[in-house]
N, CA, C and O atoms as a Tinker XYZ file with bonds, in Angstrom:
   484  protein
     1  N     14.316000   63.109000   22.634000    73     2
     2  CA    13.576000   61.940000   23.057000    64     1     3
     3  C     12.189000   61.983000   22.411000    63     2     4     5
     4  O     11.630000   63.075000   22.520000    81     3
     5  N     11.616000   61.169000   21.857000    73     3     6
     6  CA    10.610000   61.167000   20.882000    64     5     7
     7  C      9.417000   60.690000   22.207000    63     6     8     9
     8  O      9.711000   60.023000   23.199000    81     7
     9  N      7.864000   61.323000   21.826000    73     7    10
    10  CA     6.804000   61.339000   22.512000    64     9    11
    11  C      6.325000   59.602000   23.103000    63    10    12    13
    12  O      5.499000   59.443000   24.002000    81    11
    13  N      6.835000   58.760000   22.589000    73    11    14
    14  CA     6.621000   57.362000   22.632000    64    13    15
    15  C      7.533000   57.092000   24.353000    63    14    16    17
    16  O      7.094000   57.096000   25.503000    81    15
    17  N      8.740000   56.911000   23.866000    73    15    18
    18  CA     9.757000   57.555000   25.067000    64    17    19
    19  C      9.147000   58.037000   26.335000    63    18    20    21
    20  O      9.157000   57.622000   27.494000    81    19
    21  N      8.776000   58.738000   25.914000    73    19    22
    22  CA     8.469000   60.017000   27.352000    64    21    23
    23  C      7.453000   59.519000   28.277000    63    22    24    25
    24  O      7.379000   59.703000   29.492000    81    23
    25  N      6.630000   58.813000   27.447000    73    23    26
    26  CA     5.155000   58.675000   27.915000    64    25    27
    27  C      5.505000   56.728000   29.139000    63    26    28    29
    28  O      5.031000   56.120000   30.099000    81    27
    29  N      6.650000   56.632000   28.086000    73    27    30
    30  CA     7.169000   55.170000   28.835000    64    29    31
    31  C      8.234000   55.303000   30.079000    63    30    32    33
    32  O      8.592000   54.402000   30.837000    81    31
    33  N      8.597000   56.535000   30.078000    73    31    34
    34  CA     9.338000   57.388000   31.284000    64    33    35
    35  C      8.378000   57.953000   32.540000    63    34    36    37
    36  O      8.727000   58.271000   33.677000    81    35
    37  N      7.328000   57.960000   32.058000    73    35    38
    38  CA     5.849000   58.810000   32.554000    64    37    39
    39  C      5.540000   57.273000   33.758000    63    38    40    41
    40  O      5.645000   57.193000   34.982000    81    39
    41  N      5.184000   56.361000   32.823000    73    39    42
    42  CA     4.612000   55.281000   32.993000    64    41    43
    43  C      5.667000   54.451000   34.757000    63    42    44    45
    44  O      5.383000   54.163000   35.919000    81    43
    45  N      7.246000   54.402000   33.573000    73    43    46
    46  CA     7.655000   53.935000   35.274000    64    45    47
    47  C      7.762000   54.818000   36.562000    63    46    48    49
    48  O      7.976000   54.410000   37.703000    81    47
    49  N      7.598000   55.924000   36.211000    73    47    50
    50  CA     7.824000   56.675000   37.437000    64    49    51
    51  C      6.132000   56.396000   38.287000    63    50    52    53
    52  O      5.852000   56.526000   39.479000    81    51
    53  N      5.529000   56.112000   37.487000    73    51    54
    54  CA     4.062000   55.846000   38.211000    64    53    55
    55  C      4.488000   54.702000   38.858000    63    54    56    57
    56  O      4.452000   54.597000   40.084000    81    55
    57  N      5.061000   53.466000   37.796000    73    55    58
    58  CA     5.034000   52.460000   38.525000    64    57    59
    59  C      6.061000   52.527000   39.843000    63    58    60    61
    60  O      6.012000   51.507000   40.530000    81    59
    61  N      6.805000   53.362000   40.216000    73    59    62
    62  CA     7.919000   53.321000   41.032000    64    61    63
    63  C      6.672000   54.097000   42.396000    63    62    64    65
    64  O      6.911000   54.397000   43.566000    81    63
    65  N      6.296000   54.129000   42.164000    73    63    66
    66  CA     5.451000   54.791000   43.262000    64    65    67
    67  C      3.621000   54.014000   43.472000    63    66    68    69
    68  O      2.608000   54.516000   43.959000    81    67
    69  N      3.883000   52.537000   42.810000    73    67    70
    70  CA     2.852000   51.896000   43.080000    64    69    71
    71  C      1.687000   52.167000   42.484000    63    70    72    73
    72  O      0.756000   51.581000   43.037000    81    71
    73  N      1.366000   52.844000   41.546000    73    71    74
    74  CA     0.306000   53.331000   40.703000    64    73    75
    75  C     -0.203000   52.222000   40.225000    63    74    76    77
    76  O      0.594000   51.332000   39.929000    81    75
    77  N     -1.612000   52.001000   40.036000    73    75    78
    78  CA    -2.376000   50.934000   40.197000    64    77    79
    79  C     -3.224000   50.783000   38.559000    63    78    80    81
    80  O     -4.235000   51.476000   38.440000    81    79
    81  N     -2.959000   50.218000   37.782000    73    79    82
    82  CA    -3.792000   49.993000   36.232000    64    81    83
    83  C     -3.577000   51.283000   34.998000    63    82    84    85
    84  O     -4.407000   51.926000   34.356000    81    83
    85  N     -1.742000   51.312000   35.022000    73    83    86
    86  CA    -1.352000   52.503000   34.610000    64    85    87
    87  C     -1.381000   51.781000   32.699000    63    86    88    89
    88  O     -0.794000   50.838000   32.168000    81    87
    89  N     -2.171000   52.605000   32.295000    73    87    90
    90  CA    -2.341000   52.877000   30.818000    64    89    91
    91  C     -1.842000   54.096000   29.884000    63    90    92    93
    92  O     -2.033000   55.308000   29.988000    81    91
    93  N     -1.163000   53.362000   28.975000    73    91    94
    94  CA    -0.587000   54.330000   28.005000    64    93    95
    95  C     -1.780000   54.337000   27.066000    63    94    96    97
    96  O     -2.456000   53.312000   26.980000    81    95
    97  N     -2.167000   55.681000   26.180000    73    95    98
    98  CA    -2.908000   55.439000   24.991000    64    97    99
    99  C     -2.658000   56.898000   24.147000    63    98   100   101
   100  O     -2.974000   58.058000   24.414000    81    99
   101  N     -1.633000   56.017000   22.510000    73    99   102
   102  CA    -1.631000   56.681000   21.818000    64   101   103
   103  C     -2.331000   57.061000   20.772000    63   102   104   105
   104  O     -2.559000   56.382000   19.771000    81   103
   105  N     -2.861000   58.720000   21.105000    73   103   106
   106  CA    -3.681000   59.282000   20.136000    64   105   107
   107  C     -2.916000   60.410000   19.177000    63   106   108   109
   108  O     -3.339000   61.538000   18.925000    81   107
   109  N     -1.784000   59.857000   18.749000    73   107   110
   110  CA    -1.095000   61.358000   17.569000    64   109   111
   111  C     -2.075000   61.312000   16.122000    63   110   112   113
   112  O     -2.189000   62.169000   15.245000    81   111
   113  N     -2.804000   59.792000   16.267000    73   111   114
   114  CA    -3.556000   59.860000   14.646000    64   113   115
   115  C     -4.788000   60.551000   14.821000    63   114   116   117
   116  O     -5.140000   61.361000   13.964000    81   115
   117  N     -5.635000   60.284000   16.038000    73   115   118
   118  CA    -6.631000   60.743000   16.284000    64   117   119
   119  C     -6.683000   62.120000   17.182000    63   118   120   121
   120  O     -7.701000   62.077000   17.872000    81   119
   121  N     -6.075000   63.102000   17.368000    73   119   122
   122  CA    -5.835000   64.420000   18.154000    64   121   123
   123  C     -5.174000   65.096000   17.887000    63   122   124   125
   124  O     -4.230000   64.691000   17.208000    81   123
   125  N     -5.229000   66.338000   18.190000    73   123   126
   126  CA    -4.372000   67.385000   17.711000    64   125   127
   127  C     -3.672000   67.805000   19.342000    63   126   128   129
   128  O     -2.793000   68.653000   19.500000    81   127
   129  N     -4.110000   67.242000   20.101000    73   127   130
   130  CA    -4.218000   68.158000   21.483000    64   129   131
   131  C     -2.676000   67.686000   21.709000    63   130   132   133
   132  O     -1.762000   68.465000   21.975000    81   131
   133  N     -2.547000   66.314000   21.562000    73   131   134
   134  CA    -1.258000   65.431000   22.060000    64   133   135
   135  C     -0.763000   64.341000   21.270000    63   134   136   137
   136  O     -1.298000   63.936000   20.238000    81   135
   137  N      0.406000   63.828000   21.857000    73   135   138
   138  CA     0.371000   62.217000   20.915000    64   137   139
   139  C      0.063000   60.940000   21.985000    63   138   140   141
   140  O     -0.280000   59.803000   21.660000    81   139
   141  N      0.255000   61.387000   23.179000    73   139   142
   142  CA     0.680000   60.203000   24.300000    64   141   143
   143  C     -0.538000   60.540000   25.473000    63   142   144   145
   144  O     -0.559000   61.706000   25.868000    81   143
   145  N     -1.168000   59.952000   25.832000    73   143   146
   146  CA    -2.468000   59.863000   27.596000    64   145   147
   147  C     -1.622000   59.278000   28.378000    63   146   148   149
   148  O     -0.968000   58.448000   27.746000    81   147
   149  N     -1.414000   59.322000   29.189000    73   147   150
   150  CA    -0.910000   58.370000   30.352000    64   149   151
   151  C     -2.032000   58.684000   31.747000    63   150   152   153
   152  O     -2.447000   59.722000   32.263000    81   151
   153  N     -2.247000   57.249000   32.016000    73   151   154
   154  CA    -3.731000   57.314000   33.041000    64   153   155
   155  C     -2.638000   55.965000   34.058000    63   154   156   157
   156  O     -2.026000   54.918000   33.845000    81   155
   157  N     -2.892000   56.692000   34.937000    73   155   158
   158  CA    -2.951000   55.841000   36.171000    64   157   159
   159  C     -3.263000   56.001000   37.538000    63   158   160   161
   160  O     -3.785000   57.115000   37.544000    81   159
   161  N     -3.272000   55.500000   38.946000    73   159   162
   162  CA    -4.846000   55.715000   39.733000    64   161   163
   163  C     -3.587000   55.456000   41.315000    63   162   164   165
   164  O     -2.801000   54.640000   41.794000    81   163
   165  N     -4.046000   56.519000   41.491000    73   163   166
   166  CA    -3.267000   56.425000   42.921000    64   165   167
   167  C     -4.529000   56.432000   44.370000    63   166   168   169
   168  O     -5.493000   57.185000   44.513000    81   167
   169  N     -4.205000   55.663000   44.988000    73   167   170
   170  CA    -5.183000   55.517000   45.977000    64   169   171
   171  C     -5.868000   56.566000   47.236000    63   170   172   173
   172  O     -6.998000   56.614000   47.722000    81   171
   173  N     -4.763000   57.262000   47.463000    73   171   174
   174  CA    -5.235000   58.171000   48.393000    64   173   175
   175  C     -4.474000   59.090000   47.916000    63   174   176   177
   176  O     -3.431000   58.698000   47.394000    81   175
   177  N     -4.769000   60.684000   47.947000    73   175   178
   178  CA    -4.432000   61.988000   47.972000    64   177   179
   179  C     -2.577000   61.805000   48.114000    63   178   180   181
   180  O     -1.820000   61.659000   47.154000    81   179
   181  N     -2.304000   61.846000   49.102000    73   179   182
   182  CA    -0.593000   61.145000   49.269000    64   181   183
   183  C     -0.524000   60.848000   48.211000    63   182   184   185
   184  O     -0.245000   61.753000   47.424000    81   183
   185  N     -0.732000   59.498000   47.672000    73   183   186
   186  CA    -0.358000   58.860000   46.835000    64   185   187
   187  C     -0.863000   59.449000   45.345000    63   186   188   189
   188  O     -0.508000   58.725000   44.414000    81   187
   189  N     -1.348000   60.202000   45.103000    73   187   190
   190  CA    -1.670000   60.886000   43.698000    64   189   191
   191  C     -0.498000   61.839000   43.935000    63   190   192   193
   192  O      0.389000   61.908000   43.084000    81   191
   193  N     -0.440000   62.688000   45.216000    73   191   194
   194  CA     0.950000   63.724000   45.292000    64   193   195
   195  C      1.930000   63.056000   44.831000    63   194   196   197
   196  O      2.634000   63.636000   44.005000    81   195
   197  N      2.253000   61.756000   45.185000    73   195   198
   198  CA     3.917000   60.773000   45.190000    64   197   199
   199  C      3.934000   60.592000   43.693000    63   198   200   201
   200  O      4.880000   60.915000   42.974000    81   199
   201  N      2.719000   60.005000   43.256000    73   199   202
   202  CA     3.333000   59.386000   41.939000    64   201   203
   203  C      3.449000   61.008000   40.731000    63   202   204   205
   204  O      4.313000   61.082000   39.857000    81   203
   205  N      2.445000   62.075000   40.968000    73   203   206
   206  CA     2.714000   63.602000   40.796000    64   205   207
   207  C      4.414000   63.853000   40.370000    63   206   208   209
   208  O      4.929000   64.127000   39.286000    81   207
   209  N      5.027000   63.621000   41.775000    73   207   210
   210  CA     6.263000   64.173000   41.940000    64   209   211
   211  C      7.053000   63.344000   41.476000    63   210   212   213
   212  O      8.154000   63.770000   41.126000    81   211
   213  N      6.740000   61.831000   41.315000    73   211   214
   214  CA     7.665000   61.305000   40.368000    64   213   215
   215  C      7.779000   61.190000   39.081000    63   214   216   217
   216  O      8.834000   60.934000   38.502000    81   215
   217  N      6.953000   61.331000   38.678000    73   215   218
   218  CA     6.885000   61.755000   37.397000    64   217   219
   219  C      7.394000   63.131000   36.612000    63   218   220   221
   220  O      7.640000   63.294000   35.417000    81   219
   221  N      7.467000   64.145000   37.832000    73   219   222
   222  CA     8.032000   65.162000   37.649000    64   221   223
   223  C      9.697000   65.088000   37.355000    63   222   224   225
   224  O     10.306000   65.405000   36.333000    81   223
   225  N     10.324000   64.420000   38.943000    73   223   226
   226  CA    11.042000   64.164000   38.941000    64   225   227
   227  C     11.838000   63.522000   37.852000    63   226   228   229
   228  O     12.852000   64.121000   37.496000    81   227
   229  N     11.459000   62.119000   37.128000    73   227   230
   230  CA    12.099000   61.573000   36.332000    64   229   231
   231  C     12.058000   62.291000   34.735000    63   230   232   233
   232  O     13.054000   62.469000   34.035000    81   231
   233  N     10.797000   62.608000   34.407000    73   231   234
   234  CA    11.119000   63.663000   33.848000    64   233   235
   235  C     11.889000   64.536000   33.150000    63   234   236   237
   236  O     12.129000   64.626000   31.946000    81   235
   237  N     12.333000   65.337000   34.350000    73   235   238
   238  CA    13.250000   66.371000   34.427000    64   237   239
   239  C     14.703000   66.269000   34.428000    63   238   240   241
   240  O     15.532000   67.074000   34.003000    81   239
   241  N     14.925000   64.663000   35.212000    73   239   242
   242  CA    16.366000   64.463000   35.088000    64   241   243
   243  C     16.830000   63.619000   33.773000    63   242   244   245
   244  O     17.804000   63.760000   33.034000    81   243
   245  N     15.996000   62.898000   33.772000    73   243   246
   246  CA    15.755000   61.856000   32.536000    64   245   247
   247  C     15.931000   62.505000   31.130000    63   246   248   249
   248  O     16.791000   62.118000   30.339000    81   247
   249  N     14.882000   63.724000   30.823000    73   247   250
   250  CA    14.341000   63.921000   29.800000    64   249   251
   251  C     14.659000   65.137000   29.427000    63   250   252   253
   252  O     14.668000   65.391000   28.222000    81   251
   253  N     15.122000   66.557000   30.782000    73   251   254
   254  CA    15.012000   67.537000   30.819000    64   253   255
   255  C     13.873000   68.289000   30.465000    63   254   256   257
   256  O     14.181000   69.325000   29.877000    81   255
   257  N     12.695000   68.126000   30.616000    73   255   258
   258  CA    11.450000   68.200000   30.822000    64   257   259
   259  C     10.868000   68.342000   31.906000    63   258   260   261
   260  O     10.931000   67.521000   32.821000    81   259
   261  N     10.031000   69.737000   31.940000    73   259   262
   262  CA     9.547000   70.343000   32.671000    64   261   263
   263  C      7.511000   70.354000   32.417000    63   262   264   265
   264  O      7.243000   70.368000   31.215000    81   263
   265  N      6.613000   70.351000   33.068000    73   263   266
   266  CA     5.622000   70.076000   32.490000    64   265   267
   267  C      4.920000   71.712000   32.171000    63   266   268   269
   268  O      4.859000   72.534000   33.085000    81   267
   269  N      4.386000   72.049000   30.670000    73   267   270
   270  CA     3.683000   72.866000   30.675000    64   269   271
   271  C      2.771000   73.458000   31.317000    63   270   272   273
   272  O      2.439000   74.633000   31.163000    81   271
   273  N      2.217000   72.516000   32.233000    73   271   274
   274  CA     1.027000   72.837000   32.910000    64   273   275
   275  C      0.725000   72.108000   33.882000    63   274   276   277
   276  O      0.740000   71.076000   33.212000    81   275
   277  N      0.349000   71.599000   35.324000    73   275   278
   278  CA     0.378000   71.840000   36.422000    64   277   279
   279  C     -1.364000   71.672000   37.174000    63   278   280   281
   280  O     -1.607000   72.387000   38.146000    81   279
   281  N     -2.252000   70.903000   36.752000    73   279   282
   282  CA    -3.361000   70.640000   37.338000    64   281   283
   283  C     -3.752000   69.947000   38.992000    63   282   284   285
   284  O     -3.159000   68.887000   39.192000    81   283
   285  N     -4.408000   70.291000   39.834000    73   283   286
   286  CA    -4.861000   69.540000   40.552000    64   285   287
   287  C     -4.529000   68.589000   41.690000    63   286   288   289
   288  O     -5.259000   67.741000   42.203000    81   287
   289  N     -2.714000   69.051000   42.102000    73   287   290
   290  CA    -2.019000   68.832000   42.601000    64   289   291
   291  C     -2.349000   68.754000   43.945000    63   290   292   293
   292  O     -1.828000   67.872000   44.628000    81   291
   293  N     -3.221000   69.629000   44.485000    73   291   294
   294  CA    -3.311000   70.151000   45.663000    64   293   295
   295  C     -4.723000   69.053000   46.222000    63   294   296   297
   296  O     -5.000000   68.299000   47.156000    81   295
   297  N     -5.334000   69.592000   44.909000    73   295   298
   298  CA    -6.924000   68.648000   45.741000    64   297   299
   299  C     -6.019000   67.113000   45.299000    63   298   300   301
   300  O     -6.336000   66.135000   45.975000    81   299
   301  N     -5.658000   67.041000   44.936000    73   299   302
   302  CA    -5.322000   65.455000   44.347000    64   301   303
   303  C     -5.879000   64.128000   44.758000    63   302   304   305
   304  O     -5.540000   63.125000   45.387000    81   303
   305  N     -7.155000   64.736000   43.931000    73   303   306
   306  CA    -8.328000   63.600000   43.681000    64   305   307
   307  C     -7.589000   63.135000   41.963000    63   306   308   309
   308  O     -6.998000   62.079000   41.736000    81   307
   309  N     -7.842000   64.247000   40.955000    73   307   310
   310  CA    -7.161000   64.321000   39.694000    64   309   311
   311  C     -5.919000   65.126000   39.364000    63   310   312   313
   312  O     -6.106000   66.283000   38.988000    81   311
   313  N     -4.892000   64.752000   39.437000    73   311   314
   314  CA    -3.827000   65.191000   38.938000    64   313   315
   315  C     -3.164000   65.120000   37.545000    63   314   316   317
   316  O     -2.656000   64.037000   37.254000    81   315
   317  N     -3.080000   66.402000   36.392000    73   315   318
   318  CA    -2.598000   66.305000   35.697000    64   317   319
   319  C     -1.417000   66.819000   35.106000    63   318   320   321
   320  O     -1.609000   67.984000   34.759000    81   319
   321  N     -0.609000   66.537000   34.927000    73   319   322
   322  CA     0.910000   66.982000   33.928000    64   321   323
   323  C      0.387000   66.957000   32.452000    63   322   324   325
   324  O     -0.184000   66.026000   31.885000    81   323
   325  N      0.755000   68.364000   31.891000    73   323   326
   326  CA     0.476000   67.765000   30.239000    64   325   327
   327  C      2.185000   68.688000   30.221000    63   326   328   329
   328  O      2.759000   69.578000   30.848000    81   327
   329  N      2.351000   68.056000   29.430000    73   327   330
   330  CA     3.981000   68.310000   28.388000    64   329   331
   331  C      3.795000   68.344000   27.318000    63   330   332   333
   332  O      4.761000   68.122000   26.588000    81   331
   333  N      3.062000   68.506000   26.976000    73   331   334
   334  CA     2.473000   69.226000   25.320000    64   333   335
   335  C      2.443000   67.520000   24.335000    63   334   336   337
   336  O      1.342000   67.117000   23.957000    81   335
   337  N      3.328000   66.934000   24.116000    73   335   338
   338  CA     3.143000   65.972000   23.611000    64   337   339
   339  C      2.991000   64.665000   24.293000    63   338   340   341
   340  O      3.010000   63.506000   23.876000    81   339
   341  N      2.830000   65.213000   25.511000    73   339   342
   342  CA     2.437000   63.502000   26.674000    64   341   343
   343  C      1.552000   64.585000   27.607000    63   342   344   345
   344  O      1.569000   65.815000   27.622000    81   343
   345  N      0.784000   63.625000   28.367000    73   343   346
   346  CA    -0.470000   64.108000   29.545000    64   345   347
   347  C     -0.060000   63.035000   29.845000    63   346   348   349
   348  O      0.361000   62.095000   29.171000    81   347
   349  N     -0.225000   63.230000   31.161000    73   347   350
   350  CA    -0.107000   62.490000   32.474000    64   349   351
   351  C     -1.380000   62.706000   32.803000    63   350   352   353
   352  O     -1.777000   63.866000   32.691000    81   351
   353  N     -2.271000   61.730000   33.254000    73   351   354
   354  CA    -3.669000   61.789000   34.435000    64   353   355
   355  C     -3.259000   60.853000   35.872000    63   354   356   357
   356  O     -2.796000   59.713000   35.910000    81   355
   357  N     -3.510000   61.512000   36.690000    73   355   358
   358  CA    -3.234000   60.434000   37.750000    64   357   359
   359  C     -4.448000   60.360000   38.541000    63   358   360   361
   360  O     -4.627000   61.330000   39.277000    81   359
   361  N     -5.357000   59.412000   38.571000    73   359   362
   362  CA    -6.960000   60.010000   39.487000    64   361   363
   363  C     -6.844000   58.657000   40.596000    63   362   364   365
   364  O     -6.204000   57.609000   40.505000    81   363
   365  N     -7.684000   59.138000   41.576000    73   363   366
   366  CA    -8.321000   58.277000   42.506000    64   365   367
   367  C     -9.327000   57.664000   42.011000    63   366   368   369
   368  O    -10.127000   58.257000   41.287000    81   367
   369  N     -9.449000   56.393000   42.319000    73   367   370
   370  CA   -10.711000   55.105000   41.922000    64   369   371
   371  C    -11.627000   55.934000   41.506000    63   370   372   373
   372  O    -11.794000   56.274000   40.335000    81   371
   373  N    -12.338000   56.337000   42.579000    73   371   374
   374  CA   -13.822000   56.980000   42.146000    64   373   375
   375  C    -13.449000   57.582000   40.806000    63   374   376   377
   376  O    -13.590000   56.908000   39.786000    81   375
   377  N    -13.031000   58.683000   40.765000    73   375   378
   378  CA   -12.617000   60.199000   39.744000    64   377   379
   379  C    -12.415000   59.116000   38.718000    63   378   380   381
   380  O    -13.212000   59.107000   37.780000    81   379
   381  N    -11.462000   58.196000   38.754000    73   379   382
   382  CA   -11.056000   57.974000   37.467000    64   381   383
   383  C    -12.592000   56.666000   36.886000    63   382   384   385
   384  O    -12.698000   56.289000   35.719000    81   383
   385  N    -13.364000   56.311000   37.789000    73   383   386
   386  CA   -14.048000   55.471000   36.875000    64   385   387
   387  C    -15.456000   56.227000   36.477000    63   386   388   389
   388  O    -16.402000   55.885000   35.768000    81   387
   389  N    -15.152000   57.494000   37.306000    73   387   390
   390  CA   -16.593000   58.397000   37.054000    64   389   391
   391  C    -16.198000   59.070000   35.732000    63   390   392   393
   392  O    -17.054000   59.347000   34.891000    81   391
   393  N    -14.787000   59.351000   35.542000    73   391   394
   394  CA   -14.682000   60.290000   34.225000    64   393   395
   395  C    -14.744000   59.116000   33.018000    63   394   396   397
   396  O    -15.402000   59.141000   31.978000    81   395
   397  N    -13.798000   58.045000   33.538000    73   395   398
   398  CA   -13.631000   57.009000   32.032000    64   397   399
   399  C    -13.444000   57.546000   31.398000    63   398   400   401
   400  O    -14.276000   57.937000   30.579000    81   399
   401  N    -11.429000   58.094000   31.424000    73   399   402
   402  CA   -10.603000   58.398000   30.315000    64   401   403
   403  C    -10.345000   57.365000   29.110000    63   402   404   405
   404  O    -10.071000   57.567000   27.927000    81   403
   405  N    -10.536000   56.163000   29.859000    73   403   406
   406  CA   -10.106000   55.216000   28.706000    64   405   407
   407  C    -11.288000   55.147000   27.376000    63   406   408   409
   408  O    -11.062000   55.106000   26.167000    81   407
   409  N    -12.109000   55.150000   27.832000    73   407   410
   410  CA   -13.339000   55.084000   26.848000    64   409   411
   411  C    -13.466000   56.361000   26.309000    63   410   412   413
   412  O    -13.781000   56.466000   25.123000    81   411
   413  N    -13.251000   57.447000   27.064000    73   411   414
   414  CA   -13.360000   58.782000   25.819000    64   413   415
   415  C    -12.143000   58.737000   24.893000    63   414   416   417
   416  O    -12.246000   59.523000   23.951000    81   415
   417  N    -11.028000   58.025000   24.921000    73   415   418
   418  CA    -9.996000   58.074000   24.320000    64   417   419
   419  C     -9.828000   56.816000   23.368000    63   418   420   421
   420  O     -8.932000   56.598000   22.554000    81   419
   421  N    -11.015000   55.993000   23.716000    73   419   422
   422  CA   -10.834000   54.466000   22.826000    64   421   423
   423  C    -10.669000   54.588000   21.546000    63   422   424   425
   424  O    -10.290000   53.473000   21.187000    81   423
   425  N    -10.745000   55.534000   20.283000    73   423   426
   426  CA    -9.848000   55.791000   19.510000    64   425   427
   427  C     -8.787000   55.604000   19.012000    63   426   428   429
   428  O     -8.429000   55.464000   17.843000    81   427
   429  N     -8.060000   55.604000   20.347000    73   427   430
   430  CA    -6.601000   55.586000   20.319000    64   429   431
   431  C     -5.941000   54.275000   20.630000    63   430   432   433
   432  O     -6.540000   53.348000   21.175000    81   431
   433  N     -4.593000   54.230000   20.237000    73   431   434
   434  CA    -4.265000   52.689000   20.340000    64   433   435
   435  C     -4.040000   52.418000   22.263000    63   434   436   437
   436  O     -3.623000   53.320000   22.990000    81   435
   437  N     -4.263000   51.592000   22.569000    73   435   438
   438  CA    -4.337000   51.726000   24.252000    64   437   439
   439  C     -3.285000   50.631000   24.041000    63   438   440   441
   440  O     -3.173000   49.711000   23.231000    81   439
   441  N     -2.346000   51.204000   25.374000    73   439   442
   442  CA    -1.393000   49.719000   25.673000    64   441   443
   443  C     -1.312000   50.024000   27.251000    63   442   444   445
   444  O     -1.539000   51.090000   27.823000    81   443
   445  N     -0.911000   48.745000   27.807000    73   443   446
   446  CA    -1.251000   48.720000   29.196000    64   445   447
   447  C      0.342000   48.827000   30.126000    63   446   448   449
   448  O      0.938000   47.886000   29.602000    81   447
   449  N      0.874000   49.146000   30.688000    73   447   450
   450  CA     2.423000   49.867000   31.274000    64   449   451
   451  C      2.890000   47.731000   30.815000    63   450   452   453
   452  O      3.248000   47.659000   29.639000    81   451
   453  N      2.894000   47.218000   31.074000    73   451   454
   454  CA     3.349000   45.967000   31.205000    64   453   455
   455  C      3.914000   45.744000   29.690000    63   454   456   457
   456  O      5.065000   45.443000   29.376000    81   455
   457  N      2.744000   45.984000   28.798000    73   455   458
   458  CA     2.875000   45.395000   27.519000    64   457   459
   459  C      4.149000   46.298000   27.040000    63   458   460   461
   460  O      5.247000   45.859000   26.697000    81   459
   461  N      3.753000   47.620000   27.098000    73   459   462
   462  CA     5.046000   49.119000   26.869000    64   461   463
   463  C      6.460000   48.340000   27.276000    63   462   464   465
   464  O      7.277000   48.103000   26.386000    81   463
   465  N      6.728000   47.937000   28.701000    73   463   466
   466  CA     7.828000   47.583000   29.263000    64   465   467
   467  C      8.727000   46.786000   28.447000    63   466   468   469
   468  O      9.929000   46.999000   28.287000    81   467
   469  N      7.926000   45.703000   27.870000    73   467   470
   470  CA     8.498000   44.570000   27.341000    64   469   471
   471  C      8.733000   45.060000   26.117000    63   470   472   473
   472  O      9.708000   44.577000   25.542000    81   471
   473  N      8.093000   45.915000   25.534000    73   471   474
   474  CA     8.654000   46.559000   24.206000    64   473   475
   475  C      9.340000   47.367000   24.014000    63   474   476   477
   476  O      9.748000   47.548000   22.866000    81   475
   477  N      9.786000   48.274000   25.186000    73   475   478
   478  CA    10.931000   49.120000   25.405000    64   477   479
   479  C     12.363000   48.305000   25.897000    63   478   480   481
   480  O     13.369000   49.006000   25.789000    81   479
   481  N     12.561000   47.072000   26.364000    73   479   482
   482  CA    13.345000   45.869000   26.685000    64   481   483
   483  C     14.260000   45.750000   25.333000    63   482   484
   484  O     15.075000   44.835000   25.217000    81   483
């Protein structure tokens, strides 16, 4: 399954769990770290855990993918999954407009889960 894929597998499992202004943004031209960001904003602690575990979940059955690494689960203000060629961010309002992933990453081509959908269709 190619990094484009994954990150659009990433994306509905957020949306299946109500994730709120979920953004894809691909940086494979501009980074070495990854090819795929996935940012989206869960409202309360619960809800950063839920959309966490679904993403895990689909994932794993979907993709057979397991995440390298394992951030922030617990406080889940910021939660991250990286899978080496996709990151997952999942933050609460505040966290996510205090860090402004999107703007440190504006570089990269940004697409918004909606626009992805219709192009994976």
């Amino acid at each position: 399954m190619d990094s484009e894929r994954l990150a659009a597998l990433a994306a509905e499992a957020c949306d299946d769990r109500k994730a709120k202004d979920i953004q894809l943004i691909n940086v494979e031209k501009v980074s070495s770290i990854t090819d795929w960001i996935v940012i989206a904003e869960g409202l309360s602690d619960v809800q950063v855990r839920a959309i966490s575990k679904s993403v895990e979940i689909r994932l794993r059955d979907e993709a057979n993918r397991s995440p390298l690494r394992r951030e922030g689960i617990n406080e889940a203000k910021w939660a991250l999954l990286d899978y080496g060629e996709l990151i997952v961010n999942i933050l609460q309002p505040k966290e996510r407009s205090y860090y402004d992933l999107e703007a440190f990453w504006s570089n990269g081509e940004c697409h918004s889960f909606n626009s992805m959908e219709s192009k994976l269709v």
